[in-house]
Backbone as a ProteinNet text record, in pm:
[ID]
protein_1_A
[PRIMARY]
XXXXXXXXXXXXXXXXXXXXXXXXXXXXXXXXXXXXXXXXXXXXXXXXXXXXXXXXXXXXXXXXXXXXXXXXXXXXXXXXXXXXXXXXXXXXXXXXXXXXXXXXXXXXXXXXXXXXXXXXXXXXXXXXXXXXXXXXXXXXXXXXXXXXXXXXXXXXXXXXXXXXX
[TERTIARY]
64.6	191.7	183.7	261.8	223.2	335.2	413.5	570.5	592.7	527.4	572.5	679.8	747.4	902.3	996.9	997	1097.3	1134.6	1097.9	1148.4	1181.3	1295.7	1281.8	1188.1	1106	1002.2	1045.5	1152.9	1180.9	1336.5	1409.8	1549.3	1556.1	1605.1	1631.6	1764.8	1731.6	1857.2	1964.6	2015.6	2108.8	2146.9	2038.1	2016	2017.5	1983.5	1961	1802	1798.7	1637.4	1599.3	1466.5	1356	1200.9	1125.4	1031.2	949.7	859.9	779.3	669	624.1	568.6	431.2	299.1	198.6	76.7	157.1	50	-44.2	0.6	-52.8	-163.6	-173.2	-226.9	-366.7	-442	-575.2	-640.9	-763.7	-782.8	-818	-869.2	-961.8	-964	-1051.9	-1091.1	-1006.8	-865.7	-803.9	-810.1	-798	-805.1	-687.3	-652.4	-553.3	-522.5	-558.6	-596.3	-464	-434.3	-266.9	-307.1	-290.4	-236.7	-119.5	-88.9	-19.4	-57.5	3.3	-12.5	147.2	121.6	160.7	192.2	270.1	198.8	274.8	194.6	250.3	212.8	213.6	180.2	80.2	-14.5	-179.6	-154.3	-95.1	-101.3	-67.3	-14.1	-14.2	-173.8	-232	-295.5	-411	-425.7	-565.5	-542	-411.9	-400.8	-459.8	-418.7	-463.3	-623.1	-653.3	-796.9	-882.3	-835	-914.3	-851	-780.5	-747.3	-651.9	-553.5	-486.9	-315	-298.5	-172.7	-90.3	47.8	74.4	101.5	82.5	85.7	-63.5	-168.2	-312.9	-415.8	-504.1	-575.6	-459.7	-411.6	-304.7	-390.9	-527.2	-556.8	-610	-667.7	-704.9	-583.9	-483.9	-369.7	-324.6	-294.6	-209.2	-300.1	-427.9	-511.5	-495.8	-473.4	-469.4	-324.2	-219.5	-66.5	-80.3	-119.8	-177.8	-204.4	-304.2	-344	-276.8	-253.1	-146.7	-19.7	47.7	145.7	132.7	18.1	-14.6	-79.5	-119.7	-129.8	40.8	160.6	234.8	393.5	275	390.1	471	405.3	538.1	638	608.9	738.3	812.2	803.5	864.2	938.7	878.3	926.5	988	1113.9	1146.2	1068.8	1094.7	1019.1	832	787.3	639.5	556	425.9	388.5	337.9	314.1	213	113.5	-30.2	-180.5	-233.8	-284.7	-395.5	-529.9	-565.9	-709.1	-728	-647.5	-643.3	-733.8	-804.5	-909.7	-822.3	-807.2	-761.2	-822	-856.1	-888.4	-806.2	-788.6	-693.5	-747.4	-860.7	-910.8	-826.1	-851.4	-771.3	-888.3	-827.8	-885.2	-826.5	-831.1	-762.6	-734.4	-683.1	-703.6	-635.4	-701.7	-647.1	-542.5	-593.3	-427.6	-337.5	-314.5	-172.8	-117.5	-117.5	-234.1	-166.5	-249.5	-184.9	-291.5	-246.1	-358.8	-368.8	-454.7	-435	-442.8	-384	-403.1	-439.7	-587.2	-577.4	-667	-556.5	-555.7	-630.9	-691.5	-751.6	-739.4	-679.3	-633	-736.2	-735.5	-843.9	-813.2	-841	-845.6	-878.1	-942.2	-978.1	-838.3	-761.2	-637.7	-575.6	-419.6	-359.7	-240.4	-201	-151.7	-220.8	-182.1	-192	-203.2	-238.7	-208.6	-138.5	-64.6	-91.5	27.8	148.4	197.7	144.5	40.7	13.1	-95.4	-130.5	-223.4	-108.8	-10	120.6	192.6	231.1	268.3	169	38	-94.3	-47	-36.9	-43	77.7	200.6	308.1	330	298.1	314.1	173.7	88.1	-30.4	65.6	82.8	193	294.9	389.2	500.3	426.4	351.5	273.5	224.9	202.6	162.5	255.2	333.5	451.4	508.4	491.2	541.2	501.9	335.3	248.6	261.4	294.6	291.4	458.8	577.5	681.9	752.1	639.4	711.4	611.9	574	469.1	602.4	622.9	660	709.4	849.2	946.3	935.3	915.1	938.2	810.8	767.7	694.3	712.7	644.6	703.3	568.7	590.1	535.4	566.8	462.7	504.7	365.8	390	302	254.3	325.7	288.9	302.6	193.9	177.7	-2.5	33	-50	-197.3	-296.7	-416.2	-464.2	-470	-530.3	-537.7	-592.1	-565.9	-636.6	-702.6	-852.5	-773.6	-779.8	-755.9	-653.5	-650.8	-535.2	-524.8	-392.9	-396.4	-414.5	-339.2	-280.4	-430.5	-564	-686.2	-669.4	-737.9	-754.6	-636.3	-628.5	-520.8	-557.5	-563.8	-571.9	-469.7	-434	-306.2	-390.7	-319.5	-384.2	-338	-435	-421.8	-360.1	-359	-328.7	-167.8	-107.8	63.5	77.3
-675.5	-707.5	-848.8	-871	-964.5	-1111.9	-1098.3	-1125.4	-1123.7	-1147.3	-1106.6	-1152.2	-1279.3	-1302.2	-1247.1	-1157.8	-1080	-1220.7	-1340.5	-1450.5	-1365.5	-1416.4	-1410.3	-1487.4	-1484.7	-1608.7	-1633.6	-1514.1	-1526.3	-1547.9	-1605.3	-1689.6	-1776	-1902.6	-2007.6	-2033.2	-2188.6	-2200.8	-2086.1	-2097.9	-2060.6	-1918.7	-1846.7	-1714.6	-1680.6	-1791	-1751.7	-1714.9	-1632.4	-1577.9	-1705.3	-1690.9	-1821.2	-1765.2	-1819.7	-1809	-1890.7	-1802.7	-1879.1	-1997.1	-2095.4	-2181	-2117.7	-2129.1	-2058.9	-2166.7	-2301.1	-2431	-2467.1	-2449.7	-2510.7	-2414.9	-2254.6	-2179.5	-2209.1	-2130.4	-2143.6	-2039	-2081.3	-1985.5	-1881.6	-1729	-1566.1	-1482.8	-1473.7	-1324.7	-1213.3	-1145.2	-1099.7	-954	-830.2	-714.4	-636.3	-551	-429	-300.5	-196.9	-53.7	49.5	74.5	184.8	342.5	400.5	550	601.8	728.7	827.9	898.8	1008.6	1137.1	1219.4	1291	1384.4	1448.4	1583.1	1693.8	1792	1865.8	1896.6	2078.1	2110.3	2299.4	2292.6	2399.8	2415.6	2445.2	2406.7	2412.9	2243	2201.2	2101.1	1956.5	2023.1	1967.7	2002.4	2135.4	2131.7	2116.6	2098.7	2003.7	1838.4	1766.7	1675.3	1640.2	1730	1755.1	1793.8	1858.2	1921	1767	1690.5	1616.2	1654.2	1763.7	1788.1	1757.5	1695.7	1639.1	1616.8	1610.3	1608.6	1437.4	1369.3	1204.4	1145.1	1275	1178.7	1195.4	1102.9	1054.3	1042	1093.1	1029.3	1000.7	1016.8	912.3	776.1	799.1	624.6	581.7	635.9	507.4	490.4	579.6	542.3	425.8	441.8	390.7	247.2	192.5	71.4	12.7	119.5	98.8	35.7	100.6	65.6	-110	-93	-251.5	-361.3	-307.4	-405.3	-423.3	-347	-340.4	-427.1	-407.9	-471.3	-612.9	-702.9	-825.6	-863.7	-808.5	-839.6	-824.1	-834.4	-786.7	-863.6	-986.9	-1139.4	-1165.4	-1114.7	-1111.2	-1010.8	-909	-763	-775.5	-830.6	-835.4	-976.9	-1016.2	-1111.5	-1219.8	-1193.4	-1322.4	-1289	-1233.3	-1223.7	-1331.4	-1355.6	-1493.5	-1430.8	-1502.1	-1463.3	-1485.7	-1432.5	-1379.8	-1436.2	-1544	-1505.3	-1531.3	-1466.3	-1432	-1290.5	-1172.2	-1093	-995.3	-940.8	-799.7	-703.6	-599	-519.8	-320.3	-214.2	-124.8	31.7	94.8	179.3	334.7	405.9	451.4	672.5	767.8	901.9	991.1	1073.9	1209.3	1285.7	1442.6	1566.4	1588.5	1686	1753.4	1916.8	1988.9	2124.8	2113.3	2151.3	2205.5	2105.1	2056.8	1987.3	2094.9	2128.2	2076.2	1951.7	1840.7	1727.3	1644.7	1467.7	1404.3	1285.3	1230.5	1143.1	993.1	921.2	771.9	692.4	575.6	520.7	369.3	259	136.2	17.5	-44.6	-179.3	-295.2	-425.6	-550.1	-625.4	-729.4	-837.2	-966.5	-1086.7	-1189.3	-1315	-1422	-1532	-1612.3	-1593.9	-1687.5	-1725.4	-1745.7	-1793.7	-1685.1	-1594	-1462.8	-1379.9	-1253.1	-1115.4	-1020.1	-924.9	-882.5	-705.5	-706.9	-526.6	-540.4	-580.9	-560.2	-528.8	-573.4	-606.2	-415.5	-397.7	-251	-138.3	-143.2	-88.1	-39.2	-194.7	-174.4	-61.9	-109.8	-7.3	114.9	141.2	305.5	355.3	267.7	278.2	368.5	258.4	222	331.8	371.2	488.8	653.9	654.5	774.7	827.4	632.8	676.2	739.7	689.4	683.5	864.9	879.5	1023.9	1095.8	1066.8	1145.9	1159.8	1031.9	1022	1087.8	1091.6	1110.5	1265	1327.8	1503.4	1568.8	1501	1528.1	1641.8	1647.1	1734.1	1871.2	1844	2000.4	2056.2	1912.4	1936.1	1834.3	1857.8	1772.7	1834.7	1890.3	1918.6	1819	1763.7	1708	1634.9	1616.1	1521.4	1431.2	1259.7	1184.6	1154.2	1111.3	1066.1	1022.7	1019.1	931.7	807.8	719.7	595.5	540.5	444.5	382.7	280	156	110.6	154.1	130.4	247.5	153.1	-6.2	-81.7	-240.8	-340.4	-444	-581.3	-664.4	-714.7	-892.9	-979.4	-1096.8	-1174	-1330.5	-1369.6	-1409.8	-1501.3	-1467.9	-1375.9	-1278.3	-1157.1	-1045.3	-1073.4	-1058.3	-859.2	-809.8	-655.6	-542.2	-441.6	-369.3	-193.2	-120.9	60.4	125.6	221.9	290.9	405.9	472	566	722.7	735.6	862.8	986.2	971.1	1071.1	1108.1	990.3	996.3	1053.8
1981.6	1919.1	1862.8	1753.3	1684.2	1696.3	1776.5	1846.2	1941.1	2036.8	2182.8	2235.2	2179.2	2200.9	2121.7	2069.3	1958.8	1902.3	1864.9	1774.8	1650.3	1590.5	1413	1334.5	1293.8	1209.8	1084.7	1058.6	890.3	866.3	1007.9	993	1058.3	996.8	1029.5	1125.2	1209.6	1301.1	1277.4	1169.1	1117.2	1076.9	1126.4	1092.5	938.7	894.3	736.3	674.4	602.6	549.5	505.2	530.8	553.7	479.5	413.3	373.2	537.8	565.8	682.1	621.1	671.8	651.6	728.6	598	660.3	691.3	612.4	543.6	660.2	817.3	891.5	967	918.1	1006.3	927.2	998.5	954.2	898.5	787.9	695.9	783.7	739.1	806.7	693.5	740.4	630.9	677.7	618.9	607.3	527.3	627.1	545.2	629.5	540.6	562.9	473.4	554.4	460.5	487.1	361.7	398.8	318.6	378.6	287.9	310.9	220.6	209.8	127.6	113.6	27.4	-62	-165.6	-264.4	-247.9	-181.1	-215.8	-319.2	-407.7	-503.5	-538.3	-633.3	-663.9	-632.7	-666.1	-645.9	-798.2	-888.5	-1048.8	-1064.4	-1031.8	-1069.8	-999.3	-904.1	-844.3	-958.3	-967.9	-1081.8	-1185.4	-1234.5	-1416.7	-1391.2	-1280.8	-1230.1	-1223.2	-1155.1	-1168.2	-1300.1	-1368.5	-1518.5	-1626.5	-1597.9	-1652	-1810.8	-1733.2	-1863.4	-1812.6	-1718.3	-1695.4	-1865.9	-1848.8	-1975.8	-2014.9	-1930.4	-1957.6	-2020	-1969.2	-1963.3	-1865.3	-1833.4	-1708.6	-1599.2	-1500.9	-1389.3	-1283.6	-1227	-1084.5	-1124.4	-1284.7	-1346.6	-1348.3	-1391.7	-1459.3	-1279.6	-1208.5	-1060	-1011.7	-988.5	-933.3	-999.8	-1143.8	-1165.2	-1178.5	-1172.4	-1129.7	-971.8	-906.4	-762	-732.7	-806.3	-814.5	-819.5	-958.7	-1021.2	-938.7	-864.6	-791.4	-678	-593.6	-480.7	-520.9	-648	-695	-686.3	-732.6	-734.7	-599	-547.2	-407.3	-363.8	-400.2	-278	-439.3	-573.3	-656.2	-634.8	-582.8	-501	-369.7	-296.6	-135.5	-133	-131	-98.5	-35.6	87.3	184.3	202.5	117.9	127.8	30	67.8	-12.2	-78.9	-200.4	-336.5	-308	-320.9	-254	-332.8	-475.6	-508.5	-495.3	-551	-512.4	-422.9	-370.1	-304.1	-373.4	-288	-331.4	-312.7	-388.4	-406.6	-424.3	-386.8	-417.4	-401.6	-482.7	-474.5	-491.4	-366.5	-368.3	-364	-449.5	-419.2	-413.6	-308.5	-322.7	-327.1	-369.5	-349.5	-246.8	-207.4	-21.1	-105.2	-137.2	-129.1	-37.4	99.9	216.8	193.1	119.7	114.8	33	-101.4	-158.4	-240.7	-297.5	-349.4	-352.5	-308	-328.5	-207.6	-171.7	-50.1	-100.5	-98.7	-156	-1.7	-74.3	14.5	-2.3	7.7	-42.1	75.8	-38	70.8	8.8	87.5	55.6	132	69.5	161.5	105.3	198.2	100.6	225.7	151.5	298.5	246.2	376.8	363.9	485.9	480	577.2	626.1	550.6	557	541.6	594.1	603.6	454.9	410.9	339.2	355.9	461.7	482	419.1	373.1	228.3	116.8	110.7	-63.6	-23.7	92.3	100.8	56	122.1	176.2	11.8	-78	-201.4	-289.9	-288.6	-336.3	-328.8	-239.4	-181.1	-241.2	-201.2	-225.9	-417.4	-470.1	-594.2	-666.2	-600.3	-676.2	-663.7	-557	-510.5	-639.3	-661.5	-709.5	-902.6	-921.8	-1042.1	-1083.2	-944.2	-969.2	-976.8	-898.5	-941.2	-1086.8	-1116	-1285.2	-1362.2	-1345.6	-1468.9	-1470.5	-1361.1	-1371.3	-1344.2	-1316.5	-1288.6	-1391	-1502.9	-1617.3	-1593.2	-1475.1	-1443.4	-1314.5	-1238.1	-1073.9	-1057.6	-1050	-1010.8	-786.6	-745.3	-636.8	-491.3	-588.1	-505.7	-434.1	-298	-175.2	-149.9	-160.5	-81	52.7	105.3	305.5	373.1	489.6	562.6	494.8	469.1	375.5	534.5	525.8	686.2	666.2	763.9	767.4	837.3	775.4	902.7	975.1	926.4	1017.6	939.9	1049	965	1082.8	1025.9	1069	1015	1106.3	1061.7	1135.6	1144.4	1154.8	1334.6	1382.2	1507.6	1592.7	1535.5	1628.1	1612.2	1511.9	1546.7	1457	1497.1	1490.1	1537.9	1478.2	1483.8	1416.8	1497.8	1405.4	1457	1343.9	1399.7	1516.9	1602.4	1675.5	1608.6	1546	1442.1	1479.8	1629.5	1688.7	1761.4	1728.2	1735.4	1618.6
[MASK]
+++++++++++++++++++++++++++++++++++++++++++++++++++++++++++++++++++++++++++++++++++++++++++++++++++++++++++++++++++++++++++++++++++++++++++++++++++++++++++++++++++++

């Protein structure tokens, strides 16, 4: 746990929202990997695949929507810091039994924060993309399990979700 006093870190005396002060922590090589998934027709999954979606390419464009999303995360999230220099990768595969597609994002960066926001936005933001790019095939489609898988850095050190909850 990353809190063990339930402190607020992100309100002041005053209970007012606070940007945390990170100036004094010390640099780490910082990573954090998120997925979720699509799932959509088994017609709309192989227009996807044959690359005849009616927008285009949709896992290139999500995949660099992705990116781009998770560079821009601390202008998105209120109290989150701006990263740069953050590595970024916004990796998909199919999965028939969904059937749909599995997104799954990796952030990194040597700093003084975390990045499992900026993984989190990735995933987030490739998902919503797919949805876009094929919504005129399949509006019925459901994203979920958007969740952190793990995350390497920092005080609070190493962290994996247990796959099995």
């Amino acid at each position: 746990m990353n809190n063990p006093d339930k402190s607020l870190t992100h309100l002041d005396a005053q209970g007012r929202a606070r940007m945390v002060d990170v100036s004094g922590k010390e640099e780490s090589t910082r990573k954090a990997v998120a997925e979720g998934f699509i799932r959509m027709a088994p017609d709309t999954l192989a227009a996807i695949q044959a690359g005849t979606g009616p927008k285009g390419e949709v896992l290139q464009v999500a995949r660099l929507a992705g990116i781009q999303a998770g560079k821009r995360t601390g202008e998105l999230i209120p109290l989150c810091h701006l990263l740069p220099g953050a590595s970024l990768s916004v990796e998909m595969e199919p999965d028939q039994a969904l059937p749909g597609n599995r997104v799954r994002s990796t952030a990194s960066i040597q700093g003084q924060t975390g990045v499992e926001m900026e993984a989190l936005t990735a995933t987030t933001i490739a998902l919503v993309t797919i949805y876009d790019m094929v919504k005129a095939l399949d509006r019925d489609m459901v994203m979920g399990d958007i969740r952190l898988v793990s995350k390497e850095g920092g005080a609070s050190g190493s962290w994996t979700r247990d796959m099995e909850r």
